[in-house]
N, C-alpha and C positions, 0 to 999 in steps of 0.2 A: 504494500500500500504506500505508492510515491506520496500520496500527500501527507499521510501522517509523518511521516519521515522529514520532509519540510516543514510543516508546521512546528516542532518542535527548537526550530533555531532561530534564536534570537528573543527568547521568552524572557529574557532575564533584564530586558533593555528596558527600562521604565518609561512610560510614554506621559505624555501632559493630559489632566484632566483639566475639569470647569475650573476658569479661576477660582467664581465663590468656594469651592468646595474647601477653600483654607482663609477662608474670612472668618475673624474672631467677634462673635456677639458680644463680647463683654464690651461695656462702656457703650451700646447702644441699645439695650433695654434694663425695663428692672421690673422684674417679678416679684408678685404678692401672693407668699403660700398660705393659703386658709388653713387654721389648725383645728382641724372638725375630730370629731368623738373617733374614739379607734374602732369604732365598730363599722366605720367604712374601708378601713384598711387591715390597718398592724393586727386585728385580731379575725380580721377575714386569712391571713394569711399565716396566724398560731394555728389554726383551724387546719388550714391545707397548705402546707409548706413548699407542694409539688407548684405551686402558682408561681414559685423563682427560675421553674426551669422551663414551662411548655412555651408556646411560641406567641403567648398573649403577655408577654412578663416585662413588656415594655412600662406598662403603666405602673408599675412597682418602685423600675430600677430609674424614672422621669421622678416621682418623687423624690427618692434619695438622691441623685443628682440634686435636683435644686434647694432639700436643706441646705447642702454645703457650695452650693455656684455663686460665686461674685456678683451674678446678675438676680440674686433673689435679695428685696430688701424688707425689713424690716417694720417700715414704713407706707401703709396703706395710699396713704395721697399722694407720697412721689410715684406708684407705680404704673406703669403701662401695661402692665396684662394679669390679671389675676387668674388663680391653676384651684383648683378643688382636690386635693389628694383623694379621688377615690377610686377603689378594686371592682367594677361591674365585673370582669372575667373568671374571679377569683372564686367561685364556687362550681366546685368539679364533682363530677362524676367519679365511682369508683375506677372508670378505664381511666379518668384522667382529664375526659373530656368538659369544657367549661357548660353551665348551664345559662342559657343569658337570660332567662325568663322571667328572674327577679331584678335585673340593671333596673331597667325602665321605672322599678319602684324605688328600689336604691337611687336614682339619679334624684327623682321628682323628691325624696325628703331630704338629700344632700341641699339641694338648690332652696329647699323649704328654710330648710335652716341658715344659709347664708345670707341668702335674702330678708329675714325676721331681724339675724342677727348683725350683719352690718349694712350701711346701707350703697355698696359700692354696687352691688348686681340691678337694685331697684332705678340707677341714676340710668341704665343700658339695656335693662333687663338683659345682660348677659353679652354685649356685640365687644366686651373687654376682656370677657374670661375665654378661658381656655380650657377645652377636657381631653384626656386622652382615653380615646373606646377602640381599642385595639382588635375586637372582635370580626370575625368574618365578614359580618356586613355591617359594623361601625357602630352609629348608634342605631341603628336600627335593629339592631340586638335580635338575630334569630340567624342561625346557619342553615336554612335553608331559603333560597332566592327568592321564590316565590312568597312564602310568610314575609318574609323581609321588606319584599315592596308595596306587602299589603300595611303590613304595620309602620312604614315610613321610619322616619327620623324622629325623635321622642318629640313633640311640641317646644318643651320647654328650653332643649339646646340649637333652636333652627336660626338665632342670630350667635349665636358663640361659634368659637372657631373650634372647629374637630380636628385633632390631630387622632390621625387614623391608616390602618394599615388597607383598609378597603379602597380602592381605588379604580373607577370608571366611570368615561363621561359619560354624560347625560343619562346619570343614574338616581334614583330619586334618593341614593343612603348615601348622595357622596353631594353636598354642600359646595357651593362655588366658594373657594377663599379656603376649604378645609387642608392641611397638611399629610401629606399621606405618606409614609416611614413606613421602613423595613419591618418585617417580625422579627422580633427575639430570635435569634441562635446564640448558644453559650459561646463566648470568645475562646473563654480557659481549653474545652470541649475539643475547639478546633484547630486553638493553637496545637495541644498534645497530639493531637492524628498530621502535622503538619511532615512533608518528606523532601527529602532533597529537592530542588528548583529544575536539577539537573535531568532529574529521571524522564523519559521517553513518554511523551504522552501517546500509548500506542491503542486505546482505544478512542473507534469515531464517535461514535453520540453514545450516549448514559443517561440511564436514569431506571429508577428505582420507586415505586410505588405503586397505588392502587392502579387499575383501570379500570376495574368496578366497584360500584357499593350496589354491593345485593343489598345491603341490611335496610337502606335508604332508597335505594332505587330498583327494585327488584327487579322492572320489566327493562330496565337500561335505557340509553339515551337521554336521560334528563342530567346524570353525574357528568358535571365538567361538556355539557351539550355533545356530550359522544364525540367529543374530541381524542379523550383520552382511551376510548374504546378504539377509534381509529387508528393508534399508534399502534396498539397491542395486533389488531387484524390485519392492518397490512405490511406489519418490521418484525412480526416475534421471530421470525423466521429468517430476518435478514444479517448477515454475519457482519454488516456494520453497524448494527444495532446492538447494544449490551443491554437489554431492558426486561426487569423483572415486577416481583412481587416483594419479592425476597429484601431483606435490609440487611446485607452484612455486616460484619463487624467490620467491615472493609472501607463501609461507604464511604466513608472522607476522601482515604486515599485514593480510593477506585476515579473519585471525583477530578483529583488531581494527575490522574492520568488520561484523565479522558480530553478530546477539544470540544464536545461538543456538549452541553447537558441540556436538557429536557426539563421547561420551565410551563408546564401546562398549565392550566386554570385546572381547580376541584370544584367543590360547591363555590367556591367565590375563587375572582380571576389570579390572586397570590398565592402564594408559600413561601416556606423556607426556603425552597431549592432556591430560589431566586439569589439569599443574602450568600447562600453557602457554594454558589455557582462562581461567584464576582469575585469572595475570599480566596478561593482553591484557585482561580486563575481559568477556569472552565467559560468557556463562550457560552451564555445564555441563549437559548432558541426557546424565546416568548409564545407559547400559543395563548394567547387569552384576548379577543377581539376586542376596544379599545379600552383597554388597560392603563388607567393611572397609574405610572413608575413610582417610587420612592424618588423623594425630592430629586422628580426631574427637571427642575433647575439649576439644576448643582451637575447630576451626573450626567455624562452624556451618553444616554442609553443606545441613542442611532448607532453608536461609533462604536461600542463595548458588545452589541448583544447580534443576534441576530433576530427577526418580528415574522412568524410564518400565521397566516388568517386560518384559524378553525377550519375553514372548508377546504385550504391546501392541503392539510396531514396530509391524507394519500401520497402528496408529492415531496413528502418530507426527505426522501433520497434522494432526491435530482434537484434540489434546493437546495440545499448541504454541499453535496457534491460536487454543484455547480461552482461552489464560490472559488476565487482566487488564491491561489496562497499564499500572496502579499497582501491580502487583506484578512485573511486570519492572524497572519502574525501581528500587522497593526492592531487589531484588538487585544491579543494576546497580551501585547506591549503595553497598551492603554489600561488593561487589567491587572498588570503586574505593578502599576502605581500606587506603593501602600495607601496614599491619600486615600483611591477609588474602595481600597476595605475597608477601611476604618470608618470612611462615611457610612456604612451598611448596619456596624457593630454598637452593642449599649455595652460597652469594657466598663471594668470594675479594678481601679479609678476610674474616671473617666479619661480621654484623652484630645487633646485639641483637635478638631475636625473630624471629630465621632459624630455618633448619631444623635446625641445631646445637644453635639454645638451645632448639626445643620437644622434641628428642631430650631432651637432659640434664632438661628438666622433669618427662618421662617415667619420666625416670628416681629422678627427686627425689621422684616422688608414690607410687610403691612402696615408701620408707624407712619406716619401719625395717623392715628384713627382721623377716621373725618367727622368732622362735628356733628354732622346730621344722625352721628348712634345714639348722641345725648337727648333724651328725651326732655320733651317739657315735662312741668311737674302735673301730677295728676295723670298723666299719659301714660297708658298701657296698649301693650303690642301683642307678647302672645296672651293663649289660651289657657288658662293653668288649667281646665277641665277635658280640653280635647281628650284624642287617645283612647283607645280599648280601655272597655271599664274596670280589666283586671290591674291596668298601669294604674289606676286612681286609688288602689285599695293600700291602707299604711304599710311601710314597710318597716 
């Protein structure tokens, strides 16, 4: 296989990513941490411990981040964005799996409470604060599509800004203005499975995981819109394909051997594979028809990934195959720019131009609010009643 053979030289040359993606937020915002009852977090999280490692654990490791960030002040009236520490993901199932069917009450007495008790969310009803619902389909808190778009965005967060790992336009759970970031993968995890730079990337595409949910979709085509059935039926068979079910102990490595990885949509259009495809140095091949990147303003996705439409799969071999090997290795190159992992990652410190600091830059690049979020007094905007009448019952 001439191309794998080419592909592999020259991986080690570092390429330029987005400038921003080494812009420092500090000294251009100041955040206000709410210190609400633990019972929206720290003891949602004595509870289920497993809430630090699954791939919702952003909103955990975004609070601790900002107790100790130079951009969180002290002071309610110097600040530009106010953040509500709470854990909606944080109640798991025994597989592990989060349950989101209580966020939506969890949010609405969060916001009950901040609102009674100071009076910074009632001057905005909210178009100042900020929440992170890291969930499959953001705030609209349900993993499957359909519930999801029936049940909408919660009422009460439709002018606050979502910083969220769901991401597609002209979607009714993805808010104009909202930030949409990576999922949690363990740094520590991926650093240990890391292997030589050097070693031979001698397989062509990889990937590893479901192509069906019987449990969910029994009669098929609705999981991942038979995308992911697609790969399995016309590549299980093809010896440039490495695609299983199976999850070795391997997968990291396997990853960093591979050029090509397989970044499908499941029930919503991300995953991991996405943050752990970018880290390993593996070319992403996006199936998820249009798909909000992770601060795609920062990264530059055209130039790092490769974008194949739902209905190509069939041609996912002569698409791959087709491309240049000069332009593999320029990705390759552009992916081997620590910058472009570290923007992916929530590291424990954090580290300059992590996934912490291109949040906050996100956040830094909507200032100055424009004055029209300030309401007059007496002026109300949302519904505190809207909403299925299970979201209205206390929580």
């Amino acid at each position: 296989m001439v191309l794998i053979t080419k592909c592999v030289l020259g991986f080690n040359n570092a390429g330029s990513a987005g400038d921003v993606l080494d812009d420092d937020p500090v000294g251009r915002l100041k955040v206000y941490v709410y210190e609400l009852p633990s019972k929206y977090n720290k003891k949602l999280l004595q509870k289920d411990p497993r809430c630090l490692t699954h791939m919702f654990a952003a909103e955990i490791f975004m609070h601790r981040f900002l107790l100790s960030s130079p951009v969180r002040t002290l002071n309610p009236d110097e600040a530009d964005w106010f953040y509500s520490p709470i854990y909606p993901t944080c109640d798991l199932t025994p597989m592990g799996l989060p349950l989101p069917f209580k966020s939506p009450r969890m949010m609405r007495s969060a916001i009950q409470l901040i609102s009674s008790n100071w009076p910074y969310w009632n001057r905005t009803e909210g178009a100042d604060h900020f929440f992170v619902v890291p969930h499959d389909f953001g705030a609209c808190f349900h993993y499957q599509e359909e519930k999801a778009v029936e049940r909408g965005i919660l009422p009460l967060l439709q002018r606050s800004t979502l910083v969220q790992t769901f991401g597609q336009r002209n979607h009714v759970c993805l808010n104009e203005g909202s930030i949409t970031i990576p999922p949690f993968a363990p740094p520590q995890k991926m650093q240990a499975h890391q292997i030589p730079p050097d070693i031979p990337r001698s397989i062509f595409v990889y990937f590893r995981g479901l192509f069906y949910d019987v449990n969910n979709d029994p009669e098929g085509g609705y999981y991942a819109r038979g995308a992911r059935a697609a790969v399995w039926e016309n590549f299980k068979n093809n010896p440039l394909f490495d695609i299983s079910t199976d999850h070795p102990t391997t997968y990291y490595e396997d990853m960093q051997r591979a050029i090509f990885c397989l970044c499908p949509l499941g029930w919503a259009p991300w995953s991991p594979r996405l943050v752990e495809a970018v880290v390993f140095g593996c070319i992403p091949v996006i199936i998820a028809d249009d798909i909000v990147l992770p601060f795609a303003d920062a990264i530059p996705w055209e130039e790092i990934g490769v974008f194949v439409a739902e209905e190509d799969v069939p041609n996912l071999d002569t698409i791959l195959t087709s491309i240049p090997p000069e332009v593999i290795l320029r990705k390759q190159r552009l992916l081997a720019n620590p910058s472009m992992k570290r923007a992916m990652l929530f590291p424990q410190p954090a580290q300059p131009g992590d996934a912490f600091h291109q949040i906050l830059n996100g956040l830094a690049r909507k200032l100055p609010h424009d004055r029209s979020v300030y309401l007059k007094s007496g002026q109300n905007i949302l519904n505190w009643t809207a909403g299925p009448v299970g979201d209205l019952k206390p929580w």
